[in-house]
Backbone as JSON, one array per atom type, in Angstrom:
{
  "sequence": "XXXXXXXXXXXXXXXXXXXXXXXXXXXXXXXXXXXXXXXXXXXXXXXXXXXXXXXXXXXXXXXXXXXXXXXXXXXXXXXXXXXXXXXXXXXXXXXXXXXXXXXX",
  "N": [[12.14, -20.27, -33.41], [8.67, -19.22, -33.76], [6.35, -16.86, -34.65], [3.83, -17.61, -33.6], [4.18, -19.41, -31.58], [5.85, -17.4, -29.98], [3.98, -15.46, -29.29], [2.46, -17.34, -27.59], [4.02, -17.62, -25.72], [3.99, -15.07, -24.28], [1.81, -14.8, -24.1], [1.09, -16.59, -21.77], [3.5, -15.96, -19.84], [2.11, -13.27, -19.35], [-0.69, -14.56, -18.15], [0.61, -15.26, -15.85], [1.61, -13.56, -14.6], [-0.61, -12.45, -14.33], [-1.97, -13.94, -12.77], [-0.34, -14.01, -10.06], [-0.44, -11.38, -9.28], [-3.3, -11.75, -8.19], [-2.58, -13.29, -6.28], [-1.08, -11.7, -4.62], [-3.04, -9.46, -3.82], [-4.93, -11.07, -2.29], [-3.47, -11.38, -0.74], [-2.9, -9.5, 1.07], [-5.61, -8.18, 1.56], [-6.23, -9.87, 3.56], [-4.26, -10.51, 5.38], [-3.22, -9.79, 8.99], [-1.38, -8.0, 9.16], [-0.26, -4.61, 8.94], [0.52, -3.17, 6.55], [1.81, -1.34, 3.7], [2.46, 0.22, 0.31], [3.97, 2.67, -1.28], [5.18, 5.43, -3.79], [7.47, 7.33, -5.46], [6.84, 10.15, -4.31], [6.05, 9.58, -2.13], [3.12, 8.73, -1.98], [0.58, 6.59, -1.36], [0.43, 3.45, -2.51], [-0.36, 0.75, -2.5], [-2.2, -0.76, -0.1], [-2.32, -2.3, 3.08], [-5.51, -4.15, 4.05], [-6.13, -4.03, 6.59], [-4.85, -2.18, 7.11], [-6.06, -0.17, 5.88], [-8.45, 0.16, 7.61], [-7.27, 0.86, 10.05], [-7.17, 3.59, 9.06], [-9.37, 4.23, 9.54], [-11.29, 3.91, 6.92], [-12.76, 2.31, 4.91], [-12.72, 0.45, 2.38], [-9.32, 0.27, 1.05], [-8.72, 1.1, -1.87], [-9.08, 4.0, -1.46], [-7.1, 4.91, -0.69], [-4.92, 5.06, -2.17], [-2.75, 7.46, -3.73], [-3.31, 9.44, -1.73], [-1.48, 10.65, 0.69], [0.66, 10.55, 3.74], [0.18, 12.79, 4.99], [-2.6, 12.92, 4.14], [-3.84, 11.59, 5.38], [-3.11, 10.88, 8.48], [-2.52, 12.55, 11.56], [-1.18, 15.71, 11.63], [1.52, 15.73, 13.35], [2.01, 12.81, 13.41], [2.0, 12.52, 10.75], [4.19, 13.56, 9.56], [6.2, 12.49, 11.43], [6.32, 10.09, 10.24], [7.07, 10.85, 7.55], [9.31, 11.51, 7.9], [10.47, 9.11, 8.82], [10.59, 7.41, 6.97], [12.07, 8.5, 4.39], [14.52, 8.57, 3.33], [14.01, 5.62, 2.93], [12.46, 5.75, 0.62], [13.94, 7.87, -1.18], [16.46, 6.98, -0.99], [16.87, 4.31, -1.05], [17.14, 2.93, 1.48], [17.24, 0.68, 4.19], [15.03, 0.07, 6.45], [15.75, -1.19, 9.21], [14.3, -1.42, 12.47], [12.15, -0.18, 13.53], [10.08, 1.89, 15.88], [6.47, 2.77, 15.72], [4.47, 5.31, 16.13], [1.5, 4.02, 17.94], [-1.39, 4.55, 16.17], [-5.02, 5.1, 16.19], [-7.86, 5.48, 14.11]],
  "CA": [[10.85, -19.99, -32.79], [8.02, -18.74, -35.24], [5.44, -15.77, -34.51], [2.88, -17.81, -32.53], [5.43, -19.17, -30.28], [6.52, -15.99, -29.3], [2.42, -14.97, -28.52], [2.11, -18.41, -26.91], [4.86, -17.32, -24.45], [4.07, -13.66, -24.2], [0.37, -14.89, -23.19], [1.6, -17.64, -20.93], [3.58, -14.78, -18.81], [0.51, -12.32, -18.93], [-1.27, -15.4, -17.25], [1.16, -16.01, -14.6], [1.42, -12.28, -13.82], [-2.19, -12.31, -13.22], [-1.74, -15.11, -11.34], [0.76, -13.35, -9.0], [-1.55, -10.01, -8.85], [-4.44, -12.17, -7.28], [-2.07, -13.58, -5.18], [-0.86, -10.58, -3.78], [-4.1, -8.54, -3.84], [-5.56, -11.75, -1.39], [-2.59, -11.43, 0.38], [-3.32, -7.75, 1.18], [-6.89, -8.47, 1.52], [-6.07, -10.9, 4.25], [-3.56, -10.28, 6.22], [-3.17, -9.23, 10.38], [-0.41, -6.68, 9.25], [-0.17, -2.97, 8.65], [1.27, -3.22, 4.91], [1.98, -0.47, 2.41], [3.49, 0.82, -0.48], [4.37, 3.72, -1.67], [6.16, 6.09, -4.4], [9.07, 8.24, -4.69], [6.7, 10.82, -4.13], [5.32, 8.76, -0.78], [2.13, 8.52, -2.36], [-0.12, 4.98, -1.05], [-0.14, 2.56, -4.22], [-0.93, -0.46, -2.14], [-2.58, -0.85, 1.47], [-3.89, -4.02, 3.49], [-6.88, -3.8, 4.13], [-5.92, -3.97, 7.77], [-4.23, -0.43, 7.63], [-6.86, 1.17, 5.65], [-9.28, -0.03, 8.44], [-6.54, 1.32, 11.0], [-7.16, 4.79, 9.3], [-10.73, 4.66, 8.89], [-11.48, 3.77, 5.12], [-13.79, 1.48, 3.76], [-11.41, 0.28, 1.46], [-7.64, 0.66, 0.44], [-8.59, 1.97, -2.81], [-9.96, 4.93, -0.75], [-6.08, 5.69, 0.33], [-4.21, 5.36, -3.18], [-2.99, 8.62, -4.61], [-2.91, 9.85, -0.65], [0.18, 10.71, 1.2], [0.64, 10.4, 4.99], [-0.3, 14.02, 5.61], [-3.65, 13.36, 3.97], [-4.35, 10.57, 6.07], [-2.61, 11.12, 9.31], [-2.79, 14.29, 12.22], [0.57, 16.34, 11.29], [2.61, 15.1, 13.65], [1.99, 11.41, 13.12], [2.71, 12.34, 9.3], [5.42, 14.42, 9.84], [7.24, 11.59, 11.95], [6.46, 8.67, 9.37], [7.61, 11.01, 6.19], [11.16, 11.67, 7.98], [11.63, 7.75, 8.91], [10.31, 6.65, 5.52], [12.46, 9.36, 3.38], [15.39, 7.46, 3.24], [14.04, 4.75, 2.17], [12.42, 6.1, -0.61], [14.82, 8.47, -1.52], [18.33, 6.35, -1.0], [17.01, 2.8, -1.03], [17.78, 2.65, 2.93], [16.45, -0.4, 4.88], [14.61, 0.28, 8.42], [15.73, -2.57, 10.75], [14.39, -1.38, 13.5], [10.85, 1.19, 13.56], [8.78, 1.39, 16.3], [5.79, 3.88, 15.49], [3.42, 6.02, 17.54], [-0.06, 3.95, 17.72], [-2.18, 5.53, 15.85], [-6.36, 4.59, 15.79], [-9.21, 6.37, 13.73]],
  "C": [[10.03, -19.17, -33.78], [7.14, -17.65, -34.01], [4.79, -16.4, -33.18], [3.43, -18.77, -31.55], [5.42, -18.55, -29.05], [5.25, -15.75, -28.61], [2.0, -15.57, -27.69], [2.88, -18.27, -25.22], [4.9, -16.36, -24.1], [2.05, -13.85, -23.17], [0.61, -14.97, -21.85], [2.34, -16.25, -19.63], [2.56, -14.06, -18.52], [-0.41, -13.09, -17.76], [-0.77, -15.44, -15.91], [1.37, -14.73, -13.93], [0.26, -12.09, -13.04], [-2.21, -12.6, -11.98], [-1.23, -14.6, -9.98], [0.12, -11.8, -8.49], [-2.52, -10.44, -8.14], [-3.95, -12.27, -6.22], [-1.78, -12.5, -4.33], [-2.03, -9.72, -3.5], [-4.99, -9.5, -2.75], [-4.84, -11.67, -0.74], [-3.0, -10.34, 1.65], [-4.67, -7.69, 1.65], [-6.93, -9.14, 3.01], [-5.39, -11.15, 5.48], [-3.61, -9.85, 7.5], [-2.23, -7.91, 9.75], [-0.72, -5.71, 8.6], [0.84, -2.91, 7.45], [0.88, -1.89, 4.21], [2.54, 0.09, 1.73], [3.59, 1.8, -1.0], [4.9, 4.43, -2.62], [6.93, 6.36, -4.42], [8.4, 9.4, -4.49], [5.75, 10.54, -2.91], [4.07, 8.85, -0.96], [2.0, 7.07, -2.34], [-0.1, 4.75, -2.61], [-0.51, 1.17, -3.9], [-0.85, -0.14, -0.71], [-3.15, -2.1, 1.74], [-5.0, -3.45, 3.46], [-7.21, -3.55, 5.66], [-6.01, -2.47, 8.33], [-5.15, 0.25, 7.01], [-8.03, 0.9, 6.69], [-8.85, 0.57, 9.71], [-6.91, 2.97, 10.8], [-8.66, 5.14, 8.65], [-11.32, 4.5, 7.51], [-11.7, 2.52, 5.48], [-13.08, 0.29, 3.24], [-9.79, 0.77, 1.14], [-7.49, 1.44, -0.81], [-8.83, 3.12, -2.53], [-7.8, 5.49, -0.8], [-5.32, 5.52, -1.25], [-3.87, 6.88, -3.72], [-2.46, 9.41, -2.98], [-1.71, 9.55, -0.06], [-0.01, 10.64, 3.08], [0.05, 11.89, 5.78], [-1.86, 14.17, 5.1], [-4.49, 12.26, 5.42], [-4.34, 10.36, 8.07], [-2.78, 12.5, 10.53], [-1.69, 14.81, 11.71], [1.22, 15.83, 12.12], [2.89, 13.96, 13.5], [2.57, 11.19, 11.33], [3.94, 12.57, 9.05], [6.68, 13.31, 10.62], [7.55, 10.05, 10.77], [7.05, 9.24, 7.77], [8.97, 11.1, 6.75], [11.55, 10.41, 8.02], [11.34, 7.17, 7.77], [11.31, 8.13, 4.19], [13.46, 8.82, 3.12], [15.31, 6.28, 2.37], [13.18, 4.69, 0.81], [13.31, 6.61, -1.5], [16.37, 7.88, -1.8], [18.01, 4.62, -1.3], [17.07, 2.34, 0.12], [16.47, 1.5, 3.26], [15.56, 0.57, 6.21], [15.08, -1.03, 8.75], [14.88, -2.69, 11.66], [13.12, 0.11, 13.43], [9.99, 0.67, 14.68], [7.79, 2.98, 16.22], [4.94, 4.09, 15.95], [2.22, 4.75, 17.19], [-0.96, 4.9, 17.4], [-4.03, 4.69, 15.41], [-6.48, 5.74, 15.46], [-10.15, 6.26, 14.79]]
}
């Protein structure tokens, strides 16, 4: 395999990543469900657009960087950082969450 090869197939991925970032970013965009992801320091790094409409925001980019206690009353944060610590922290699944309703 020679130099431009290698760039030809180093593009070629770059492309198909994209590809797979739109996809998911319309997914997110699009969706009925309450989606989001998180850190290991439970900091938002992806929201639908659903759930940032669930907590009042504009946008999802609005909630990046924010943690459940910026977003949340305290107890509503306070209950979603203990059942989500686990699974940041250890890898742990949920099976089985059902969580307060919460509107803005």
């Amino acid at each position: 395999m020679n130099v431009s090869e290698n760039a030809e197939e180093q593009l070629e991925r770059i492309r198909q990543l994209k590809k797979t970032e739109e996809h998911f970013m319309f997914f997110l965009e699009n969706t009925s469900d309450y989606i989001y992801f998180k850190d290991i320091e439970h900091r938002f790094t992806y929201v639908s657009r659903i759930f940032a409409d669930l907590t009042g925001h504009r946008s999802w980019h609005e909630l990046i960087g924010k943690t459940d206690f910026d977003v949340f009353p305290q107890e509503h944060a306070e209950l979603y950082y203990e059942k989500e610590r686990p699974v940041i922290t250890e890898g742990k699944a949920i099976t089985w969450l059902e969580e307060p309703y919460y509107n803005q």
